[in-house]
C-alpha positions as CSV (number, residue, x, y, z in Angstrom):
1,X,0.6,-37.6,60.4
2,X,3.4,-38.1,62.7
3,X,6.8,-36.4,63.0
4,X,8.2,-39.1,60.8
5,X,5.8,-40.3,58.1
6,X,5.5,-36.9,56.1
7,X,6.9,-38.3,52.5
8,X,9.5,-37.2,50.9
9,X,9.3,-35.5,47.7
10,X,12.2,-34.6,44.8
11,X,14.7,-32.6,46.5
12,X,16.0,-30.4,43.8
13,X,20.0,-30.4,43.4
14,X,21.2,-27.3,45.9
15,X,21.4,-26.6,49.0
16,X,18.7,-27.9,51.6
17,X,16.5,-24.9,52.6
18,X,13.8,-26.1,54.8
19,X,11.2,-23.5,55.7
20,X,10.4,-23.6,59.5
21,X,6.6,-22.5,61.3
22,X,4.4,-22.8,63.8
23,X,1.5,-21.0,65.6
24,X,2.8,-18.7,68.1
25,X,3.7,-20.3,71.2
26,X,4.7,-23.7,69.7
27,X,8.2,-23.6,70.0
28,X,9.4,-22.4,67.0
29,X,12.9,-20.8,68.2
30,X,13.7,-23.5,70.6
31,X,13.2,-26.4,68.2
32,X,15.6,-24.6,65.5
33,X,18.5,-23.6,68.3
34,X,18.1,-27.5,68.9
35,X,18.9,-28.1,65.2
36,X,21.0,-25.6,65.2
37,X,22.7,-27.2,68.1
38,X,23.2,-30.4,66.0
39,X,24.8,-28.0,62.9
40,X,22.1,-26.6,61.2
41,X,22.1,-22.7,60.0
42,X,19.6,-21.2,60.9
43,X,18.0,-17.6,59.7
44,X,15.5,-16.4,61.5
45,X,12.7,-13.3,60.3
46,X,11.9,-12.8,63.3
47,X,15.2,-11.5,64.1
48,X,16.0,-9.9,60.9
49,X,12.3,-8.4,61.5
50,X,13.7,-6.7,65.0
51,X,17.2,-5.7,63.2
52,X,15.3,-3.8,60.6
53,X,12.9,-2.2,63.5
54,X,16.0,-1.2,66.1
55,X,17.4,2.2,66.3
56,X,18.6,3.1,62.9
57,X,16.9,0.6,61.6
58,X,16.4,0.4,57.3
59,X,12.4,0.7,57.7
60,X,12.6,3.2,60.4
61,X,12.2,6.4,58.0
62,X,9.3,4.2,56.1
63,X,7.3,3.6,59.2
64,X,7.8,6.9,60.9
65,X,6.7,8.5,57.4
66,X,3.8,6.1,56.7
67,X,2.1,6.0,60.7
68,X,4.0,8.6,62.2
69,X,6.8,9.9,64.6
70,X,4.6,8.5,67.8
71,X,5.6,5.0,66.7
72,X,8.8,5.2,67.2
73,X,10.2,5.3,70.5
74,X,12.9,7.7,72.3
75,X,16.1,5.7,71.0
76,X,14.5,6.2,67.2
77,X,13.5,2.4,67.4
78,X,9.9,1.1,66.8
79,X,7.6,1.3,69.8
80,X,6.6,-2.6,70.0
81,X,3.6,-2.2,72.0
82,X,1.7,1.0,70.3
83,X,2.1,-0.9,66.8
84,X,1.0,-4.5,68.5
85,X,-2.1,-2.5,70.0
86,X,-2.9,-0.6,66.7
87,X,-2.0,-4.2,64.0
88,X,-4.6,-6.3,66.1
89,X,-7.3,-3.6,66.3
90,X,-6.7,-2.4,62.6
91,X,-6.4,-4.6,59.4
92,X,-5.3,-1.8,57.4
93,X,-2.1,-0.7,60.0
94,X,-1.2,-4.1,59.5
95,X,-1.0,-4.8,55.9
96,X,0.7,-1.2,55.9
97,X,3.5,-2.3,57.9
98,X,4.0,-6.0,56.1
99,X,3.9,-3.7,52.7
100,X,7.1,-1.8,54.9
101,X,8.8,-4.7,56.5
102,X,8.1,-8.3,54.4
103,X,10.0,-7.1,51.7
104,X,12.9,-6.3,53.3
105,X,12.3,-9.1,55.5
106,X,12.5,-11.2,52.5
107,X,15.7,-9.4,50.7
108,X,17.9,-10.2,53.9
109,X,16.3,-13.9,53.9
110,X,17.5,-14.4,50.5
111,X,21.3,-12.7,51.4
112,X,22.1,-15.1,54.4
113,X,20.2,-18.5,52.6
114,X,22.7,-17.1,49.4
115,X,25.8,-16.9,51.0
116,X,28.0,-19.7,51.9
117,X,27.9,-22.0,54.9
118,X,29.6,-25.1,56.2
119,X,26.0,-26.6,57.4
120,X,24.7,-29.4,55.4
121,X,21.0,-27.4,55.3
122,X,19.8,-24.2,57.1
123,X,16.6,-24.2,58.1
124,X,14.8,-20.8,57.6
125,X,12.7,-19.8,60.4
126,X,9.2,-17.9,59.2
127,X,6.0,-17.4,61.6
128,X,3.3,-17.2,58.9
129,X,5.2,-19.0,56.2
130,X,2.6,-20.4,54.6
131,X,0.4,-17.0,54.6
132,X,2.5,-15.5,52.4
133,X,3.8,-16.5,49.4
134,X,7.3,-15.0,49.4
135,X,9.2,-18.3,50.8
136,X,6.9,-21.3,48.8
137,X,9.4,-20.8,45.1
138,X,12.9,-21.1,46.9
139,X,12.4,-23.3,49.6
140,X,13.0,-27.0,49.4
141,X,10.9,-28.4,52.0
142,X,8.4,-27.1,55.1
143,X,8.3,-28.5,58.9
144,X,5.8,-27.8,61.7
145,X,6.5,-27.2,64.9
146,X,2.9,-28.1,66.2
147,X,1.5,-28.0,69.8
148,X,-1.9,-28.1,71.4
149,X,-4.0,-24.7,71.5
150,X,-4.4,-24.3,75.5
151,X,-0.3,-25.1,75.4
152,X,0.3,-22.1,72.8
153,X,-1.9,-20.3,74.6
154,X,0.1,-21.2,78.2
155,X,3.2,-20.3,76.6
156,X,2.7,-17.5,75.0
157,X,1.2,-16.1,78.0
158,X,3.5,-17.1,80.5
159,X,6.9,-15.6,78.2
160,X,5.0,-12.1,76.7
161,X,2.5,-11.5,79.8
162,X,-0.2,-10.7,77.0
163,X,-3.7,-11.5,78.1
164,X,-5.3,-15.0,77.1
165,X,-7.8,-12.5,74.8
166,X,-4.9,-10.9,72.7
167,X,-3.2,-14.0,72.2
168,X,-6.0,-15.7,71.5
169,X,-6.6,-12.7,68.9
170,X,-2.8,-13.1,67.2
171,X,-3.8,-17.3,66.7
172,X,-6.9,-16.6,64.9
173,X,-4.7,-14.3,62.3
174,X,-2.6,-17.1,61.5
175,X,-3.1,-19.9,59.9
176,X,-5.3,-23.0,61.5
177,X,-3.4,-25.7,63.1
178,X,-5.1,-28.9,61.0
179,X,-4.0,-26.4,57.6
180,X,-0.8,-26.0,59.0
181,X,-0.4,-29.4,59.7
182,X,-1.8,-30.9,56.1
183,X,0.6,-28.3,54.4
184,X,3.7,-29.4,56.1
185,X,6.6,-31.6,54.7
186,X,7.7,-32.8,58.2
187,X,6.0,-31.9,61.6
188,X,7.7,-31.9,65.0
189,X,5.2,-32.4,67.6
190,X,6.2,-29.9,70.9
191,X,4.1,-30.8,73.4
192,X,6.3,-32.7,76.3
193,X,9.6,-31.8,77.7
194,X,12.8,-30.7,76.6
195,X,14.6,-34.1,76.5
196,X,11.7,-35.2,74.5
197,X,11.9,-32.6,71.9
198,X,15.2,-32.8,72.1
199,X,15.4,-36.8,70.3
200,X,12.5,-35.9,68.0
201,X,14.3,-33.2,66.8
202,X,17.7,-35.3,66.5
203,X,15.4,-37.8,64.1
204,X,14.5,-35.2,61.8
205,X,18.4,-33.9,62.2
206,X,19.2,-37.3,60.9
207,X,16.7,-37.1,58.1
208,X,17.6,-34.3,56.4
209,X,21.2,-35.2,56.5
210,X,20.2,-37.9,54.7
211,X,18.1,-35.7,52.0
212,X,20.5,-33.0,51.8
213,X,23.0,-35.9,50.9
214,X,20.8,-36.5,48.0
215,X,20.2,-33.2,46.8
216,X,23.8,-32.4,45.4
């Protein structure tokens, strides 16, 4: 399927929410400050996720009660790299801190897609969208950022510094790339250069300004 064939399917009669994924290391933030470039709002968990972990964050109490003071840090924030270590080695610390964080995750989602914006759609920006079921009832549409796996892996490497074993160990918790790919709306391939992205993504921009016209 390429970035433009995906059909189109009733759009119901609100505002254009388009849920927004990828595998780690596909380009996921840079594709949507490109949209958002172009007009779009965006909201992105990934942020909200790291607003909600800061110092004084709202699930702050919650995880130091449910794993303990030693994951959080001197400045009363989460310590990033002693939760990464124990969520990857432990499938049990990890549903414990989704059970902590998606909902209130998903509350903030819902306040910022609720409230009013000037942009014809926002495009809501979720990692393992389709792993969850939260997003699927409120969002209108889904788009793939997709990208070879030895590119992901690249990426990710070259921007975290993790080792090609761990991130290789984050893509196999997330959904395959074919699934991802046959459950997506519109896909955005990411696997050139910026100026390429760059009019692929201006296509789909065009798009769903035409949808979104539709939809009201």
């Amino acid at each position: 399927m390429s970035d433009l064939d995906a059909k189109i399917p009733g759009i119901p009669h609100k505002h254009l929410l388009i849920g927004l994924t990828g595998g780690i290391g596909s380009g996921k933030s840079t594709v949507a400050s490109l949209f958002e470039q172009l007009g779009a709002r965006v909201i992105d968990t990934d942020e909200l996720s790291r607003g909600l972990t800061q110092p004084g964050g709202l699930a702050i109490p919650a995880i130091r009660d449910t794993f303990g003071a030693d994951f959080i840090d001197a400045t009363d924030a989460l310590d990033r790299r002693k939760m990464r270590e124990l969520i990857f080695s432990d499938q049990t610390g990890k549903r414990r801190l989704e059970v902590i964080l998606h909902p209130l995750i998903l509350k903030q989602a819902q306040q910022f897609a609720a409230a009013p914006t000037n942009a014809t759609y926002t495009l809501l920006v979720v990692p393992l969208l389709f792993e969850g079921r939260n997003y699927k009832d409120w969002i209108s549409r889904t788009l793939v950022v997709d990208c070879p796996e030895d590119i992901q892996i690249a990426r990710t490497m070259q921007r975290s510094g993790l080792t090609k074993e761990l991130v290789q160990a984050i893509m196999v918790q997330q959904m395959g790339r074919s699934e991802r790919i046959s459950a997506a709306d519109d896909i955005i391939t990411n696997d050139s250069d910026l100026p390429a992205l760059s009019a692929r993504v201006d296509l789909l921009h065009k798009r769903f300004l035409t949808i979104a016209a539709g939809s009201h």
